[in-house]
PDB file of the backbone (N, CA, C, O) and the ligand in Angstrom, with CONECT records:
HET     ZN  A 101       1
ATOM      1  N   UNK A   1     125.328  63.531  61.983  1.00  0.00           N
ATOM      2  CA  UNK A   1     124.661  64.550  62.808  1.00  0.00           C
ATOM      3  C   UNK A   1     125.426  64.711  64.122  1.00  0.00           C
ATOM      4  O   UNK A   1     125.408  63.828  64.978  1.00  0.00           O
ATOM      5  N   UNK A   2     126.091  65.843  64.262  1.00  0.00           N
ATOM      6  CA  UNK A   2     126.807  66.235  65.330  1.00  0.00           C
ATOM      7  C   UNK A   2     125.522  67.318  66.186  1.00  0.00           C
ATOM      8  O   UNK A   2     124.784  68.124  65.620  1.00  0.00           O
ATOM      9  N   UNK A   3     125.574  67.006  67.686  1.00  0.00           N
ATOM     10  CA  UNK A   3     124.851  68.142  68.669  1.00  0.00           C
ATOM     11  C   UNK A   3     125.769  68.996  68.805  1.00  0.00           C
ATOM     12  O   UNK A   3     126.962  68.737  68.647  1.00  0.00           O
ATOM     13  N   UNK A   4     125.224  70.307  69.169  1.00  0.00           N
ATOM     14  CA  UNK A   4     126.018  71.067  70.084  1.00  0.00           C
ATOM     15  C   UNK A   4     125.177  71.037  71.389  1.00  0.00           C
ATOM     16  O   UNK A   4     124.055  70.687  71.756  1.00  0.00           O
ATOM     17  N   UNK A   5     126.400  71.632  71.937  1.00  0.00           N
ATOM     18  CA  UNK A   5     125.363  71.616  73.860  1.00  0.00           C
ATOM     19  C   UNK A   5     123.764  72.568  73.591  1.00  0.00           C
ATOM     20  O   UNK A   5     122.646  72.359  74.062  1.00  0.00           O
ATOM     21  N   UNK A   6     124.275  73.687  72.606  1.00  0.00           N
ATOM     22  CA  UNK A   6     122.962  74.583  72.372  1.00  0.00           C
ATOM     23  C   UNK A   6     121.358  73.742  72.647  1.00  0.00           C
ATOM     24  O   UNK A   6     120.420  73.841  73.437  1.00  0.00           O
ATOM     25  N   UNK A   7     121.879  72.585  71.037  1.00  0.00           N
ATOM     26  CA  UNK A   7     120.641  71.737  70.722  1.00  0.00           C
ATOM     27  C   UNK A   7     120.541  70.512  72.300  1.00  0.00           C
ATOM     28  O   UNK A   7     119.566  70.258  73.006  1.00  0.00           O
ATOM     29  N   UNK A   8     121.739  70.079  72.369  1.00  0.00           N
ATOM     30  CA  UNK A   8     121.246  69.765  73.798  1.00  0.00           C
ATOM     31  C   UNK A   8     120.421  70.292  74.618  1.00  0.00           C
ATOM     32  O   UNK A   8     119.398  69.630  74.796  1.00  0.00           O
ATOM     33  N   UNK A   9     120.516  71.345  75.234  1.00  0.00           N
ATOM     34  CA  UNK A   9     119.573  72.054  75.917  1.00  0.00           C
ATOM     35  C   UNK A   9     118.186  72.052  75.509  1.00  0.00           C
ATOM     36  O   UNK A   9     117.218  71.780  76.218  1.00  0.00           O
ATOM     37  N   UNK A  10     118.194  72.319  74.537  1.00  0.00           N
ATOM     38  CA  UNK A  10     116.668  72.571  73.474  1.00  0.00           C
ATOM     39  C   UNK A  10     115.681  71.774  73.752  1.00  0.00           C
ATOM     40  O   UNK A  10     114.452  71.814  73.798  1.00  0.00           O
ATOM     41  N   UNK A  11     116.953  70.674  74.014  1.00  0.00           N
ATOM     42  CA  UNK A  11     116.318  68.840  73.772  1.00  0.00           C
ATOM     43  C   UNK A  11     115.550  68.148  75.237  1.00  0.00           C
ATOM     44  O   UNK A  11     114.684  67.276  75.311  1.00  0.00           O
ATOM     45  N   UNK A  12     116.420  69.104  76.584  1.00  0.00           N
ATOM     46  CA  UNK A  12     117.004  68.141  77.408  1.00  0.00           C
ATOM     47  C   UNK A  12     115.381  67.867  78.422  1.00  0.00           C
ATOM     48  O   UNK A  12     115.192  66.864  79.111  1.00  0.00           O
ATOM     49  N   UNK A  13     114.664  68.698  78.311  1.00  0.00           N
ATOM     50  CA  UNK A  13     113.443  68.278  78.916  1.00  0.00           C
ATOM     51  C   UNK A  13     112.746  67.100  77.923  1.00  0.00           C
ATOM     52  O   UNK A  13     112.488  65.931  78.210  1.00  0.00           O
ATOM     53  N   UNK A  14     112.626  67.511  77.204  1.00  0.00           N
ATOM     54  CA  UNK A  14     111.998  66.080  75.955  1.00  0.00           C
ATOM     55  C   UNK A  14     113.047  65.085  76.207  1.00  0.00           C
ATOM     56  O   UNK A  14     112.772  63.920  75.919  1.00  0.00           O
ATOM     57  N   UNK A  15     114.048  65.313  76.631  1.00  0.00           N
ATOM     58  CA  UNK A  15     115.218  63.801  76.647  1.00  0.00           C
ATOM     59  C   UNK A  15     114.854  63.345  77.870  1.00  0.00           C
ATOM     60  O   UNK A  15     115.066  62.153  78.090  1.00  0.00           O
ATOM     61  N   UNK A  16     114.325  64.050  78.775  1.00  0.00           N
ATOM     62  CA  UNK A  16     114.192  63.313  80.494  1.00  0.00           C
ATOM     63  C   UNK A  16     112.753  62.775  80.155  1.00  0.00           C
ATOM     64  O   UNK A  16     112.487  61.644  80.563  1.00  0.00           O
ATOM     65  N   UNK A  17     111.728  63.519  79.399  1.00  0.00           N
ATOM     66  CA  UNK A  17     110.532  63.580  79.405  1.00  0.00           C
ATOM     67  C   UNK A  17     110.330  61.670  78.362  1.00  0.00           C
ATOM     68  O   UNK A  17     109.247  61.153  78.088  1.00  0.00           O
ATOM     69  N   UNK A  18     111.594  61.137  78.061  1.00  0.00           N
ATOM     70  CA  UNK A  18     111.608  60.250  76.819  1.00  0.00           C
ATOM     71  C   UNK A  18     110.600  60.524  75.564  1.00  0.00           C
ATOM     72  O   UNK A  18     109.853  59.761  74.950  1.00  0.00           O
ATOM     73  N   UNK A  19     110.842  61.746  75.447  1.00  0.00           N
ATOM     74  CA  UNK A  19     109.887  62.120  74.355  1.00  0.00           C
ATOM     75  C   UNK A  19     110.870  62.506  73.220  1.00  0.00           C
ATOM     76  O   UNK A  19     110.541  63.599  72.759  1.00  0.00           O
ATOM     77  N   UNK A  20     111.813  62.058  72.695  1.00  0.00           N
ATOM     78  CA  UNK A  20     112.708  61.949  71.562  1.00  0.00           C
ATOM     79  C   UNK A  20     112.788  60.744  71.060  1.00  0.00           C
ATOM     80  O   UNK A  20     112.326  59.843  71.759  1.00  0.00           O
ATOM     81  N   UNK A  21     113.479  60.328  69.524  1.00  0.00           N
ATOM     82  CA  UNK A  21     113.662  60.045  68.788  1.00  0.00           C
ATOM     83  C   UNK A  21     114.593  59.010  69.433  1.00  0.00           C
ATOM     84  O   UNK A  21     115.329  59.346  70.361  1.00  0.00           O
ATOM     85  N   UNK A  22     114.570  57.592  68.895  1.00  0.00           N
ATOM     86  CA  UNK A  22     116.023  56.560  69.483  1.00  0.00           C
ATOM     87  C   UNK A  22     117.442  57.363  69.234  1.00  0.00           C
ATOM     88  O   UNK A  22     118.317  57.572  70.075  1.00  0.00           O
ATOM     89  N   UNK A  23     117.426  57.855  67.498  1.00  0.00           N
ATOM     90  CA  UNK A  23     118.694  57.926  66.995  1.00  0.00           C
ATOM     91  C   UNK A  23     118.706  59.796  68.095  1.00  0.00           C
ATOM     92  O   UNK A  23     119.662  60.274  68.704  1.00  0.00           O
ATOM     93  N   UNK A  24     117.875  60.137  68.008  1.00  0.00           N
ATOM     94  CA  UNK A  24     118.174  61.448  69.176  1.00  0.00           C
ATOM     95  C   UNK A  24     118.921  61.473  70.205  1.00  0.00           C
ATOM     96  O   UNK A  24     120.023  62.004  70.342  1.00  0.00           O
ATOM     97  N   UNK A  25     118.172  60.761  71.086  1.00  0.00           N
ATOM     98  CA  UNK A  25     118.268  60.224  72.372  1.00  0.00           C
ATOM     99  C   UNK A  25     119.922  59.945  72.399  1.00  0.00           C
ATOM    100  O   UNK A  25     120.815  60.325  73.156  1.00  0.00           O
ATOM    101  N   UNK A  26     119.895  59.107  71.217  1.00  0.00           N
ATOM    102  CA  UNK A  26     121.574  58.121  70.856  1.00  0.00           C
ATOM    103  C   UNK A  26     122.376  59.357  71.178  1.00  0.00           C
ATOM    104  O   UNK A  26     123.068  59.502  72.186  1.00  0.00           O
ATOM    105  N   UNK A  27     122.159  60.459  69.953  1.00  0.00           N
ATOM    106  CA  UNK A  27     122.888  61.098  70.010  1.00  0.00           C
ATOM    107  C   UNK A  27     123.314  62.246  70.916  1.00  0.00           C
ATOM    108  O   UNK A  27     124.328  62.852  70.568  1.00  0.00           O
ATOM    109  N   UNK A  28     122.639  62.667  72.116  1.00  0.00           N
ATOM    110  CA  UNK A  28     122.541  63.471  73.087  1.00  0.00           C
ATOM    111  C   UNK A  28     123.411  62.466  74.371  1.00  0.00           C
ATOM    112  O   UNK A  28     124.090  62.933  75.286  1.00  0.00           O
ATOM    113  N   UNK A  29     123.175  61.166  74.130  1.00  0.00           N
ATOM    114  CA  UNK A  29     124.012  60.022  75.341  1.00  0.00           C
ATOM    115  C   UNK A  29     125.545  60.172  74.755  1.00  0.00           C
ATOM    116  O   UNK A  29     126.541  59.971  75.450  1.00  0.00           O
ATOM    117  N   UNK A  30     125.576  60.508  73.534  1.00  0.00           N
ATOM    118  CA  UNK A  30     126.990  60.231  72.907  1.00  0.00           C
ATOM    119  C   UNK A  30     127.257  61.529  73.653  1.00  0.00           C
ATOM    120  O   UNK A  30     127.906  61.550  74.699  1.00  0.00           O
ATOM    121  N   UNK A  31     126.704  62.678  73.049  1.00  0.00           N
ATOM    122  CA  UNK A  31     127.474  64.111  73.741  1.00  0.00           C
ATOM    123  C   UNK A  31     127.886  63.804  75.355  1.00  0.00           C
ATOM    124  O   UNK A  31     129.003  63.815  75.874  1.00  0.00           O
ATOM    125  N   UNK A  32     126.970  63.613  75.766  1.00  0.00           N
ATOM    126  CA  UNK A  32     126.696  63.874  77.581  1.00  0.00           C
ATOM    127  C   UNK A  32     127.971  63.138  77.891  1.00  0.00           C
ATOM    128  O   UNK A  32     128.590  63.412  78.919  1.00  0.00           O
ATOM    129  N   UNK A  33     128.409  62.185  77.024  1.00  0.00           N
ATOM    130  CA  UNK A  33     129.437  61.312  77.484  1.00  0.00           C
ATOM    131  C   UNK A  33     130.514  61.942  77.887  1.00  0.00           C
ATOM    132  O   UNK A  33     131.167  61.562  78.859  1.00  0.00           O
ATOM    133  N   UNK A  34     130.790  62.912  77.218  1.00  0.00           N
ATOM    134  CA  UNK A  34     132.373  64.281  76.627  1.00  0.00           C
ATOM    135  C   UNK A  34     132.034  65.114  77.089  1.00  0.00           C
ATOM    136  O   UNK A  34     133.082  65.733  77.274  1.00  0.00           O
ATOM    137  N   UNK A  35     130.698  66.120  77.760  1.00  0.00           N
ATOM    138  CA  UNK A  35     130.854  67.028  78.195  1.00  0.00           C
ATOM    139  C   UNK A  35     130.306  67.047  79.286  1.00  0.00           C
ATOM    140  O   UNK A  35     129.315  66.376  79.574  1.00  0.00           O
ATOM    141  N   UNK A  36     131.011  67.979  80.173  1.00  0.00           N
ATOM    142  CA  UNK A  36     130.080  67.749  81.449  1.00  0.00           C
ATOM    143  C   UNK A  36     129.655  68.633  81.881  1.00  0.00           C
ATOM    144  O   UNK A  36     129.464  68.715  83.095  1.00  0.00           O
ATOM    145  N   UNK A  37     129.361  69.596  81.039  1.00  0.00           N
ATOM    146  CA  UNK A  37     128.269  70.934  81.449  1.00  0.00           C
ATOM    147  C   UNK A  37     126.996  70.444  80.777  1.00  0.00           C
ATOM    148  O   UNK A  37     125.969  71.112  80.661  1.00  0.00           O
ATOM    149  N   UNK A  38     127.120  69.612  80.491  1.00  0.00           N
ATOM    150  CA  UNK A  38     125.231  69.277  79.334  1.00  0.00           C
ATOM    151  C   UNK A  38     125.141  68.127  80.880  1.00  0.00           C
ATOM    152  O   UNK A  38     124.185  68.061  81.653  1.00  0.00           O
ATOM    153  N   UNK A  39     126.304  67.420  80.955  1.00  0.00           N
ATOM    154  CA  UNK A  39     125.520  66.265  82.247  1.00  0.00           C
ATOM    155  C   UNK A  39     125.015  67.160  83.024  1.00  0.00           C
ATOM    156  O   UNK A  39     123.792  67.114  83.152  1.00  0.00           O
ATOM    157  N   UNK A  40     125.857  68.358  83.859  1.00  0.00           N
ATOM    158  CA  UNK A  40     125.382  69.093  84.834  1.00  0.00           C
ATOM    159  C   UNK A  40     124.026  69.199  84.645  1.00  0.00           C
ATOM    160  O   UNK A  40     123.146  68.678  85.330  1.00  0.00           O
ATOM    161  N   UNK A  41     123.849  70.241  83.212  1.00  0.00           N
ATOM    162  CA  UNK A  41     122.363  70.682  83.128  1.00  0.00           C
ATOM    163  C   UNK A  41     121.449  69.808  83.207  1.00  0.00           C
ATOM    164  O   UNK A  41     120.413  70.143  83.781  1.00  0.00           O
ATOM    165  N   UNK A  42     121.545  68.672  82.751  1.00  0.00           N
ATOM    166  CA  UNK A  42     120.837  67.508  83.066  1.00  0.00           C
ATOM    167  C   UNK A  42     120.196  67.280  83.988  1.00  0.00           C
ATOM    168  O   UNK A  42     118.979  67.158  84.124  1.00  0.00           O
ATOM    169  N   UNK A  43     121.612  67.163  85.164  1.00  0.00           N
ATOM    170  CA  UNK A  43     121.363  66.704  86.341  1.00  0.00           C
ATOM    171  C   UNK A  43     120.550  67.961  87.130  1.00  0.00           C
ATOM    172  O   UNK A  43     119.798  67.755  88.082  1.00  0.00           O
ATOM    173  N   UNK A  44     120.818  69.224  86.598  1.00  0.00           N
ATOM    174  CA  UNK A  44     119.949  70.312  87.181  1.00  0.00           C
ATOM    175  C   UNK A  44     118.240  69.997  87.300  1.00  0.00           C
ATOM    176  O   UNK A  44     117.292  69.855  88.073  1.00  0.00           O
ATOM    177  N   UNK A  45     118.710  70.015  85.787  1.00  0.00           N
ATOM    178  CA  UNK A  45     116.894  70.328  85.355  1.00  0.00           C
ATOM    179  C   UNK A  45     116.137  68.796  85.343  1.00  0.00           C
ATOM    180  O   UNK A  45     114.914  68.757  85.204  1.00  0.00           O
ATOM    181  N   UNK A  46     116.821  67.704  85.475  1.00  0.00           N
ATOM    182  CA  UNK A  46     116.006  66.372  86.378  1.00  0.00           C
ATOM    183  C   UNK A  46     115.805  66.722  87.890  1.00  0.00           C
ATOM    184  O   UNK A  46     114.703  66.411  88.341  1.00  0.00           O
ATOM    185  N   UNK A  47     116.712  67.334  88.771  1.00  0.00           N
ATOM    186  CA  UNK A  47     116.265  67.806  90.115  1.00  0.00           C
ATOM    187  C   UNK A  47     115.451  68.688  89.916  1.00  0.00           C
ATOM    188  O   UNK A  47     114.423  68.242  90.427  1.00  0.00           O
ATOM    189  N   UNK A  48     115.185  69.864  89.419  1.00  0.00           N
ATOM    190  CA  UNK A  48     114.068  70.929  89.408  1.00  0.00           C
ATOM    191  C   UNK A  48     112.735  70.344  89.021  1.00  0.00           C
ATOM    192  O   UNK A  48     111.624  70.702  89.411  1.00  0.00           O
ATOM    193  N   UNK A  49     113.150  69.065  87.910  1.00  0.00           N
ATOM    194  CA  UNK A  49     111.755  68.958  87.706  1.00  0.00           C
ATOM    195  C   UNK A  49     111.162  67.690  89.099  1.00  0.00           C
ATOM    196  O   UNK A  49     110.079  67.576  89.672  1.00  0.00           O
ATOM    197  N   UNK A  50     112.101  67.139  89.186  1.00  0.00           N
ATOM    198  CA  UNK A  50     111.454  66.205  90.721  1.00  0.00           C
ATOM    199  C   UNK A  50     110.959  66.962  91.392  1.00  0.00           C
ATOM    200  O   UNK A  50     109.809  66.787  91.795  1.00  0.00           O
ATOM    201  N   UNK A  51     111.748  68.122  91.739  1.00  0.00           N
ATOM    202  CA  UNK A  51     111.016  68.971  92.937  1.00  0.00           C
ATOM    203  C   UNK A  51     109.955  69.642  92.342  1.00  0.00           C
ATOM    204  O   UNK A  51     108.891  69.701  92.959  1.00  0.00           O
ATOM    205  N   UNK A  52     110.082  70.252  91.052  1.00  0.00           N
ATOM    206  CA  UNK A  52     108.373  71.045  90.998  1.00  0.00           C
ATOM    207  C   UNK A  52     107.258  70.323  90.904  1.00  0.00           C
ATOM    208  O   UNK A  52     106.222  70.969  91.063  1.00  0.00           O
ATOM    209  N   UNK A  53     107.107  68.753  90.615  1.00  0.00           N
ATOM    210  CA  UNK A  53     106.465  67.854  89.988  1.00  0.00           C
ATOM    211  C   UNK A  53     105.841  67.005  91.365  1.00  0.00           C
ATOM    212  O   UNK A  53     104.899  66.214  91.426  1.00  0.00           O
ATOM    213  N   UNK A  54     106.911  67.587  92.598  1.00  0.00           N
ATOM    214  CA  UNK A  54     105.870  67.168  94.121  1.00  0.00           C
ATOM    215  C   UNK A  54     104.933  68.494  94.243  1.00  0.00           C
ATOM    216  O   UNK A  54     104.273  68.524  95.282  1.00  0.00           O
ATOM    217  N   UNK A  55     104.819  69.235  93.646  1.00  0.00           N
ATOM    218  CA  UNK A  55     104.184  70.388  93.929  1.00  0.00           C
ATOM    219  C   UNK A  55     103.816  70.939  95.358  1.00  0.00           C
ATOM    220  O   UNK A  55     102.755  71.452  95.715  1.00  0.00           O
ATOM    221  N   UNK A  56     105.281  70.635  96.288  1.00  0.00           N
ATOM    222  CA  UNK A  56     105.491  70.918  97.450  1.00  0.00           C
ATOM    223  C   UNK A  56     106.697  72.164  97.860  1.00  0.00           C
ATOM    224  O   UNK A  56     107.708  72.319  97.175  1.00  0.00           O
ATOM    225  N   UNK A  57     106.496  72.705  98.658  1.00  0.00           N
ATOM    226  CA  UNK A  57     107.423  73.861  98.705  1.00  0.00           C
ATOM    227  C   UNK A  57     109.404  73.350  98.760  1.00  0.00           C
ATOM    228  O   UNK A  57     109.807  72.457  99.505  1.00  0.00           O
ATOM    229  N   UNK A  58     110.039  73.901  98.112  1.00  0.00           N
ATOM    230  CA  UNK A  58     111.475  73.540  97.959  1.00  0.00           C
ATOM    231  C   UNK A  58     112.083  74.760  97.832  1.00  0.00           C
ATOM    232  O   UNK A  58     111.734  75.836  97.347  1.00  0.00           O
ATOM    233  N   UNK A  59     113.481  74.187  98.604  1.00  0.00           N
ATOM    234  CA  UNK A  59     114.477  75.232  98.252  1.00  0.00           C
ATOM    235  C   UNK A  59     116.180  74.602  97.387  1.00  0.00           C
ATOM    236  O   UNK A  59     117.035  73.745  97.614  1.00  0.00           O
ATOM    237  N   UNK A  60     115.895  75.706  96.311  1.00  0.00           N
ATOM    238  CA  UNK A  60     117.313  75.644  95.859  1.00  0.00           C
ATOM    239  C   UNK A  60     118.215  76.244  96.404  1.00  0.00           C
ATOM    240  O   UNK A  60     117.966  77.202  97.135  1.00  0.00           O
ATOM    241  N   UNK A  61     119.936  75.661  96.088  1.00  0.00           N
ATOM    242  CA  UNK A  61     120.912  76.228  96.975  1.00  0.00           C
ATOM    243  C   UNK A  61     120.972  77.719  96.769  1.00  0.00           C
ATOM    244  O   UNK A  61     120.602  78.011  95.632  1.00  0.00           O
ATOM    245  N   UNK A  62     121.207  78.417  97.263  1.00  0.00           N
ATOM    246  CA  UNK A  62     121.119  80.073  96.911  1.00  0.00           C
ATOM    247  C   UNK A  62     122.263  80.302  96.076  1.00  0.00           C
ATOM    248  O   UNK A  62     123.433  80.240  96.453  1.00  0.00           O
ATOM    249  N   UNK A  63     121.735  80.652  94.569  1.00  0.00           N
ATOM    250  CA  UNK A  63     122.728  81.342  93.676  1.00  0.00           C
ATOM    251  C   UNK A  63     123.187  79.862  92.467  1.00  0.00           C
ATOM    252  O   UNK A  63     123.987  79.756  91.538  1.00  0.00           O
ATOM    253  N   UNK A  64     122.189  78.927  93.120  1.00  0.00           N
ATOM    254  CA  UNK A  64     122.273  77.593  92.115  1.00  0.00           C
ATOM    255  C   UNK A  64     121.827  78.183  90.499  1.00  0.00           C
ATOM    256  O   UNK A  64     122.480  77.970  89.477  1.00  0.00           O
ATOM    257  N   UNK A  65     120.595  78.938  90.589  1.00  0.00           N
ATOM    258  CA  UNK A  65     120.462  78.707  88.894  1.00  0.00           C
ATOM    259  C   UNK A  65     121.353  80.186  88.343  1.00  0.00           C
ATOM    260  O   UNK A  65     121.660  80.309  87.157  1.00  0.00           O
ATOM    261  N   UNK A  66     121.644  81.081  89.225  1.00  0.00           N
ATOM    262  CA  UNK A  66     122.342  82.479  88.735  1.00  0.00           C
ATOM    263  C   UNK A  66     124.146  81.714  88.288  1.00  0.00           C
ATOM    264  O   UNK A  66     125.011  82.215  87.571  1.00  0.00           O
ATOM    265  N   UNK A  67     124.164  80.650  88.895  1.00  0.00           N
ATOM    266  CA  UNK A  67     125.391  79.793  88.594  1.00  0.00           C
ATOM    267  C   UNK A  67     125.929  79.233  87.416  1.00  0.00           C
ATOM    268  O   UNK A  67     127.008  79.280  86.824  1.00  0.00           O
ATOM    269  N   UNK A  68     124.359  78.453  87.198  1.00  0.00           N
ATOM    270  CA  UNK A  68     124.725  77.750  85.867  1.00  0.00           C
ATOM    271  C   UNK A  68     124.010  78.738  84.992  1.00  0.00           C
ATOM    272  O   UNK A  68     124.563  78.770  83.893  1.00  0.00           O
ATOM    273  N   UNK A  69     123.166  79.415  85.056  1.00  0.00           N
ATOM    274  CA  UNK A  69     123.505  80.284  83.893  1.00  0.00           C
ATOM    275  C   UNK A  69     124.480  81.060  83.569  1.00  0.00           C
ATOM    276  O   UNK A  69     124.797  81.327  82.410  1.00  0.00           O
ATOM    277  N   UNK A  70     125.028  81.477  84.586  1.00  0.00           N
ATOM    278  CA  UNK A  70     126.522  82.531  84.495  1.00  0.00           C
ATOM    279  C   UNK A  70     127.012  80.955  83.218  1.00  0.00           C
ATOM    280  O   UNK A  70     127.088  81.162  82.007  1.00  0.00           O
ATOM    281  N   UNK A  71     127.175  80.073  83.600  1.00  0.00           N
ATOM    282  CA  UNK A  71     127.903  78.688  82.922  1.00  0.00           C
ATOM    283  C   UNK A  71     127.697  78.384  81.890  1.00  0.00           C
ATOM    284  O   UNK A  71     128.509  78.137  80.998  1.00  0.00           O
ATOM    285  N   UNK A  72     126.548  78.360  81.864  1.00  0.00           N
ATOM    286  CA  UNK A  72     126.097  78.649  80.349  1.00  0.00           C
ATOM    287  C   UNK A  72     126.084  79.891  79.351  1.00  0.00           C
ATOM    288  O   UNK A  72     126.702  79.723  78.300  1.00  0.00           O
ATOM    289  N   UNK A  73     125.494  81.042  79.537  1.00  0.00           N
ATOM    290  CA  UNK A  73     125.975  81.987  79.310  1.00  0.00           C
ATOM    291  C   UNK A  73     127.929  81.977  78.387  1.00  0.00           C
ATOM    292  O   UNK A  73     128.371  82.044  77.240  1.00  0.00           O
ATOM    293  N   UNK A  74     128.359  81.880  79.483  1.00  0.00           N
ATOM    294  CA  UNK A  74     129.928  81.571  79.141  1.00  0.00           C
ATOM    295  C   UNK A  74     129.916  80.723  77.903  1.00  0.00           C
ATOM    296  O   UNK A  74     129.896  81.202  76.769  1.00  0.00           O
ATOM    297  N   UNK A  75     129.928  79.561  78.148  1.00  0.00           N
ATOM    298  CA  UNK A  75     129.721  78.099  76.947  1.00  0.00           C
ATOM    299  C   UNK A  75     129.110  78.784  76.016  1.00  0.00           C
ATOM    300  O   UNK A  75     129.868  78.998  75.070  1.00  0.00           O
ATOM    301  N   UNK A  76     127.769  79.340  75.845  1.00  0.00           N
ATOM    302  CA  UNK A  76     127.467  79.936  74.813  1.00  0.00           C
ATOM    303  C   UNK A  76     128.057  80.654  73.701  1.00  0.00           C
ATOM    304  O   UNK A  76     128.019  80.387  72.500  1.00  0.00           O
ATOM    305  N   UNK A  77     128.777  81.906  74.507  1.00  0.00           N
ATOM    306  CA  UNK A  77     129.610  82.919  73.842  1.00  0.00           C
ATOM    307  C   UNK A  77     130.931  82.237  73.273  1.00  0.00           C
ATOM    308  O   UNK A  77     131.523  82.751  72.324  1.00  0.00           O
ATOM    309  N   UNK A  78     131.496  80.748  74.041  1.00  0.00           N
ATOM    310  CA  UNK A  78     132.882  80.443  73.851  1.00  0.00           C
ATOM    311  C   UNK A  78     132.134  79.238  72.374  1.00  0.00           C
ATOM    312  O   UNK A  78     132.908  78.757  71.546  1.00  0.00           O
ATOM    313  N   UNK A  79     130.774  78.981  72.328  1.00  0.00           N
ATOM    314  CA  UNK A  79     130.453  78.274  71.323  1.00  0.00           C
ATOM    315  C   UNK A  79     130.669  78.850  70.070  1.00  0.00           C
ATOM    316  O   UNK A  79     131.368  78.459  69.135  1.00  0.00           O
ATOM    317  N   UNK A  80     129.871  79.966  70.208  1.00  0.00           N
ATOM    318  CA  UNK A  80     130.081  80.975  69.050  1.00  0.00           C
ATOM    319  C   UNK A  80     131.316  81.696  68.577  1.00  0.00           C
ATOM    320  O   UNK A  80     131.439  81.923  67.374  1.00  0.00           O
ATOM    321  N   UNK A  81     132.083  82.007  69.291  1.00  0.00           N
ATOM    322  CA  UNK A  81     133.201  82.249  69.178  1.00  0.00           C
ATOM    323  C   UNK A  81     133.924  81.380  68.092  1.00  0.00           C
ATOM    324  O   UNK A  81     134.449  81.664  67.015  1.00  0.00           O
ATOM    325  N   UNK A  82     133.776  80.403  68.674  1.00  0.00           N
ATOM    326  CA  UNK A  82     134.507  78.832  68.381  1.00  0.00           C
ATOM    327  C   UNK A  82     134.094  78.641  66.978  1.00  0.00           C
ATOM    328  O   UNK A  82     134.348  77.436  66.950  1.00  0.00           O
ATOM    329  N   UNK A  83     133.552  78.950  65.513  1.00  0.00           N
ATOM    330  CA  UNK A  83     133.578  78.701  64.566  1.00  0.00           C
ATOM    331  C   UNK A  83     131.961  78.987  64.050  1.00  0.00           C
ATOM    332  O   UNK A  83     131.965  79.136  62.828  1.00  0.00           O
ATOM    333  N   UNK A  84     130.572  79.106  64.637  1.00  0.00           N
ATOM    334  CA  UNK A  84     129.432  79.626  64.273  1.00  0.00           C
ATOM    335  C   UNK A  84     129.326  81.238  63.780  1.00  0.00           C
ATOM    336  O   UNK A  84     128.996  82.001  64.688  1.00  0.00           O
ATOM    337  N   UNK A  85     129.535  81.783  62.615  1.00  0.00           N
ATOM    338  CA  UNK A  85     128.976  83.182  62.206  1.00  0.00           C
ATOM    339  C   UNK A  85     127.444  83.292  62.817  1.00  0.00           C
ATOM    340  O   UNK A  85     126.786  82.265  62.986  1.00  0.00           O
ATOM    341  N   UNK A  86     126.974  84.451  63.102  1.00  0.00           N
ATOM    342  CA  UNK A  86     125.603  84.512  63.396  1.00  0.00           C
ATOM    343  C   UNK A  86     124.885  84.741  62.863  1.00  0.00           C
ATOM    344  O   UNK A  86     124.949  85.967  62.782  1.00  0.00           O
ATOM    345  N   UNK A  87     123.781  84.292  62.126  1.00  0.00           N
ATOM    346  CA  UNK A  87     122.553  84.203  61.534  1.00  0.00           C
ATOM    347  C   UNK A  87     122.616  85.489  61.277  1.00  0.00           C
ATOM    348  O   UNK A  87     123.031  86.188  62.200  1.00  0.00           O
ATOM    349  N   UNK A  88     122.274  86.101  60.117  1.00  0.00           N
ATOM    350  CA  UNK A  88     121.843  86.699  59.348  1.00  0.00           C
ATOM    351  C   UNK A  88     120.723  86.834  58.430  1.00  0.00           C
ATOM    352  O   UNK A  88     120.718  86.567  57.228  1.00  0.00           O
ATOM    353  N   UNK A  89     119.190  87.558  59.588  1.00  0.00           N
ATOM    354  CA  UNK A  89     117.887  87.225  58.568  1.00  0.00           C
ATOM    355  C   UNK A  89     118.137  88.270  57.629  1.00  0.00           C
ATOM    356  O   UNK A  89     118.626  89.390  57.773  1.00  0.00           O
ATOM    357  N   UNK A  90     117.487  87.371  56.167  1.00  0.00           N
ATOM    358  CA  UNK A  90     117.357  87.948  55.005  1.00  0.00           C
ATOM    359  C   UNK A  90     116.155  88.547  55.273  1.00  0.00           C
ATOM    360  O   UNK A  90     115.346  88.104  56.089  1.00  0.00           O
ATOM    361  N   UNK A  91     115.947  89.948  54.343  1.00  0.00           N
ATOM    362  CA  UNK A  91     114.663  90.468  54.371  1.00  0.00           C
ATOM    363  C   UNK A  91     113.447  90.042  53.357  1.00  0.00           C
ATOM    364  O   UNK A  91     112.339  90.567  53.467  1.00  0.00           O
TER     365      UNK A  91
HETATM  366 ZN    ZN A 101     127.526  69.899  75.751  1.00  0.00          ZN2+
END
């Protein structure tokens, strides 16, 4: 079982939340190891959730999440690119 960053993402609140699977978990620590746009997001969305979870007023850096989505976004398209055909629902 190989991740992509995609399923990373999918995962990554249930992975902070320790609400995954050992061999999951395993396998999302193996990715994070090699890439460092899944650590980033990580490290994003563990700060967003500290801060929403004081349920006190905060500010993000201006243009922080228009950032990493531009980043993701990108990664996405260069995922698909990269060897995924796109789903095709049958009728
Ligand atoms: Zn990744």
């Amino acid at each position: 079982m190989k991740l992509r960053c995609e399923h990373v993402w999918s995962y990554i609140s249930e992975y902070i939340d320790d609400a995954v699977d050992t061999e999951l978990r395993e396998e999302i620590e193996k990715h994070l190891e090699h890439c460092e746009i899944c650590s980033a997001v990580l490290d994003s969305t563990r700060n967003i959730l500290v801060l929403t979870a004081d349920e006190r007023t905060f500010e993000l850096p201006v243009g922080f999440s228009e950032r990493l989505h531009a980043r993701l976004a990108k990664e996405l398209v260069a995922a698909k690119i990269d060897g995924e055909s796109p789903e095709n629902p049958s009728p």
